[in-house]
C-alpha positions, 0 to 999 in steps of 0.5 A, a space after each residue: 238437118 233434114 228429115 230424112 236424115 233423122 230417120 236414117 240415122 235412128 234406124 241405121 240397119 233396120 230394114 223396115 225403117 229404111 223402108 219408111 225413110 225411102 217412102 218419106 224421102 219420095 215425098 220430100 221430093 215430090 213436096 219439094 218447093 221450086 226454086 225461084 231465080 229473078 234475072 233482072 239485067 239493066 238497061 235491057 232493050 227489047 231489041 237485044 236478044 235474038 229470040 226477040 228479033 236481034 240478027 246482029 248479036 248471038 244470045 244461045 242461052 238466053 234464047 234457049 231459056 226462051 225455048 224451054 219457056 215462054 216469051 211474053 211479047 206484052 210485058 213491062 216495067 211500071 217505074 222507070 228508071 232503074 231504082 224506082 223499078 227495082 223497088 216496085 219489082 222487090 215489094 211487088 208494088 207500084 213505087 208510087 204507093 209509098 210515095 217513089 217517084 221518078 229516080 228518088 234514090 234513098 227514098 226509103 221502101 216500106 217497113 211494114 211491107 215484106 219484101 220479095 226477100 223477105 216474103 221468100 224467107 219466111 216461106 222457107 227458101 233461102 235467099 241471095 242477092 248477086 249485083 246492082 241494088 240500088 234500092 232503099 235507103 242506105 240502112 236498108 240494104 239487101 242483107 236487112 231487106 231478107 237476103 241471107 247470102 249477099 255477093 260483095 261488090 267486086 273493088 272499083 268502078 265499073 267493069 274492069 277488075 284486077 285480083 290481087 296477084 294481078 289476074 284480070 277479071 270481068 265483072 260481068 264474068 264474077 257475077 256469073 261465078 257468083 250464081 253458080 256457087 250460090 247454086 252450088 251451096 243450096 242445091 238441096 234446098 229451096 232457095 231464091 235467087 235475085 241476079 241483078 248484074 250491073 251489065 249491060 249498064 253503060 259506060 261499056 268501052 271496058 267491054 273485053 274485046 273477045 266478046 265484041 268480037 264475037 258479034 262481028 265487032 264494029 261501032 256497036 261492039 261494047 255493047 253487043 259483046 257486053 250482051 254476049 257476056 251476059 248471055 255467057 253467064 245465064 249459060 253458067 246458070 243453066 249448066 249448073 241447074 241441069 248438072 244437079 237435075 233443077 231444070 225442072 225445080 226452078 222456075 226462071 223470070 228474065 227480064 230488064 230494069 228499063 229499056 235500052 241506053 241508046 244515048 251514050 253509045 250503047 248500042 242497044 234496041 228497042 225495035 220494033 218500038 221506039 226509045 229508051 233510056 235518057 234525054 229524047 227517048 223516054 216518052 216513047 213505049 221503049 223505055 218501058 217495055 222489056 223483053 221478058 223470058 218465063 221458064 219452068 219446064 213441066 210447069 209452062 208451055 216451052 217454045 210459046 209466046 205469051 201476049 198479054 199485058 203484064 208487068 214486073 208487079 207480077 213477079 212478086 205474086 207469081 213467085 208466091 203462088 210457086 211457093 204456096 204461100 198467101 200473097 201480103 195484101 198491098 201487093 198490086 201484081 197477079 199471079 202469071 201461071 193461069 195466063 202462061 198455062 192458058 187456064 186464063 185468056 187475055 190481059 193480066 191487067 186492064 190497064 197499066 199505069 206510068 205516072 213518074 214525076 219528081 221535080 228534084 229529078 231530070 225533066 226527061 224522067 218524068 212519064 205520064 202514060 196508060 196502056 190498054 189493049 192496043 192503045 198507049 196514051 202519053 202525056 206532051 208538053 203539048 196534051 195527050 196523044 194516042 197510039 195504036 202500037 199494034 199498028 203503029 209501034 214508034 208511035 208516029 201518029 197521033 189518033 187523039 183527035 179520030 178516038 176521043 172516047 179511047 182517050 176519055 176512057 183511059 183519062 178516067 182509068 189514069 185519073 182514078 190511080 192518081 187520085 189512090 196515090 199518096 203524095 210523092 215524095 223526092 229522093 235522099 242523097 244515097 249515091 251508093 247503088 251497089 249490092 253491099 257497100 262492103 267491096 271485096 270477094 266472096 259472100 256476106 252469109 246472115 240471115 236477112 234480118 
């Protein structure tokens, strides 16, 4: 019970402690913690939202999110692909700290390091988890990792469900439902919220064909109207957070897990850079660099655009200072809100580092790469070539040759975190990648432990 609702019931009828509960409870709200939601979509090119080029697919309520926040044009993903990124953004680490690498699915995260989860939790919030998990090993599932309200994994497998009176559902549409009863049941507290959907994940041909159409259909439909359900669903999030008078109590991160499958029919972008997911396109910056919305009306500028390097470490570290809490010690992000209010200037890291190898792995997941200012240096089969992607964002001429002090100096950055590095540790078989693997409707309530 709050505290509040002690006083009112002892002083029921008395005048001067009615007083008191009112002054007590305009402290409560101007003590109140904000919310924090995470919105991780995967495989979310930097090229699908229209507040960061895409002409061809209507996202309102992503953009409007954008409007009321600020668009950080220089933001990334430190472990590709999508286990190894979900952990690094979860523990606020590079993966490769404990040894993850590559996909190295079921590699267990640290036991001795909180979670964001947990770290959220223990600071008083209560915490829930909608979605992918995918991270872990099979006995560190998002109920044993401090989320104490888990959304069950809808029966089947991918998108397409049928309820047992033989109603249709879109999984994508569930997980949205599922975010504003999360909503719903914790609006008077603070609460954490990791929104993980599977969309827009492929295969995406059971993409319902009234959001496809919506994009002017055409070969790219599954993909542009997966885009748009989901974009129907952060919609749903906004609603419900204005319906109960949030907007200004939640601070929102929106980012992908990785860059755009462009391999399998998807459909997705990376523009105006270059790559994405899967076999050919992985060594290229858009595997990499996501689209990443921050919002927190009052809090950070709305309408502006945030361009220095950042990362999903980040995040962590962020949500810890709007909280007001001390950050764990092994943690590798910074905190945003002095660079997104402008009390900062330039990049929040010097450099940021990819160094993604696993020999049990496919050969085109490993990535060996550094970016600093302007410059992005890769590792070839070759040597190491450089890019200029402010010039140059498909990273078409190689300038090794014309810079070898930028090289040089960004070997010896790269070097340096290698030699911090544990050994790298190869994966477990752990298939399972879903929030729980209990399938069903409706929650899983505990308490995170």
């Amino acid at each position: 019970m709050r505290s509040h609702d002690l006083f009112r019931t002892a002083a029921a009828g008395a005048i001067a402690m009615g007083s008191m509960t009112g002054q007590l409870q305009a402290n409560e709200a101007v003590a109140r913690k904000p919310n924090v939601v995470i919105l991780l979509i995967d495989d979310l090119g930097y090229g699908d939202l229209g507040c960061f080029g895409n002409k061809r697919c209507p996202t309102p309520h992503m953009d409007a999110l954008a409007a009321s926040g600020t668009r950080c044009t220089m933001s990334y993903i430190t472990n590709p692909p999508c286990s190894p990124s979900r952990c690094a953004l979860l523990t606020g680490m590079y993966a490769q700290r404990f040894g993850k690498s590559g996909m190295a699915r079921g590699l267990p995260i640290p036991d001795d390091h909180p979670t964001l989860a947990e770290f959220m939790r223990d600071a008083g919030y209560v915490t829930g988890q909608i979605g992918k998990w995918d991270v872990g090993s099979a006995n560190q599932g998002p109920g044993r990792r401090g989320f104490m309200e888990v959304a069950r994994s809808a029966p089947g497998k991918h998108y397409d469900f049928t309820r047992e009176d033989g109603s249709p559902v879109y999984r994508t549409e569930l997980e949205g439902d599922y975010m504003v009863e999360f909503v719903e049941r914790n609006r008077d507290k603070p609460f954490f919220l990791y929104f993980s959907p599977l969309a827009i994940h492929g295969p995406l041909e059971d993409t319902p064909k009234v959001y496809g159409d919506r994009a002017g259909g055409g070969e790219k439909a599954p993909h542009d109207g997966a885009v748009i359900a989901l974009d129907d669903q952060v919609g749903k999030l906004l609603s419900v957070l204005k319906k109960h008078g949030l907007e200004k109590d939640t601070l929102i991160f929106l980012t992908g897990d990785n860059g755009p499958n462009l391999t399998t029919g998807g459909g997705g972008s990376s523009a105006p850079y270059r790559g994405g997911k899967l076999e050919g396109n992985s060594i290229y910056d858009g595997w990499v660099h996501t689209p990443t919305i921050i919002a927190w009306p009052g809090q950070i500028p709305s309408g502006a655009t945030y361009e220095g390097l950042m990362c999903t470490l980040d995040f962590y570290a962020t949500a810890a200072a709007a909280a007001g809490s001390p950050l764990p010690e092994r943690c590798d992000g910074e905190d945003l809100l002095p660079f997104l209010r402008g009390e900062k200037q330039g990049d929040v890291h010097e450099c940021l580092f990819w160094h993604n190898a696993d020999p049990t792995d496919l050969p085109h997941r490993n990535l060996y790469a550094v970016r600093w200012q302007d410059w992005r240096l890769v590792k070839y089969q070759e040597g190491w070539r450089l890019f200029d992607l402010r010039k140059d964002p498909e990273e078409r001429n190689n300038l090794a040759s014309q810079h070898p002090d930028v090289v040089g100096n960004m070997r010896k950055q790269y070097d340096g975190f290698v030699a911090s590095l544990p050994p790298l540790k190869p994966g477990k078989d752990y298939p399972t990648v879903g929030g729980t693997t209990e399938a069903g409707w409706g929650w899983i309530i505990g308490d995170g432990k």
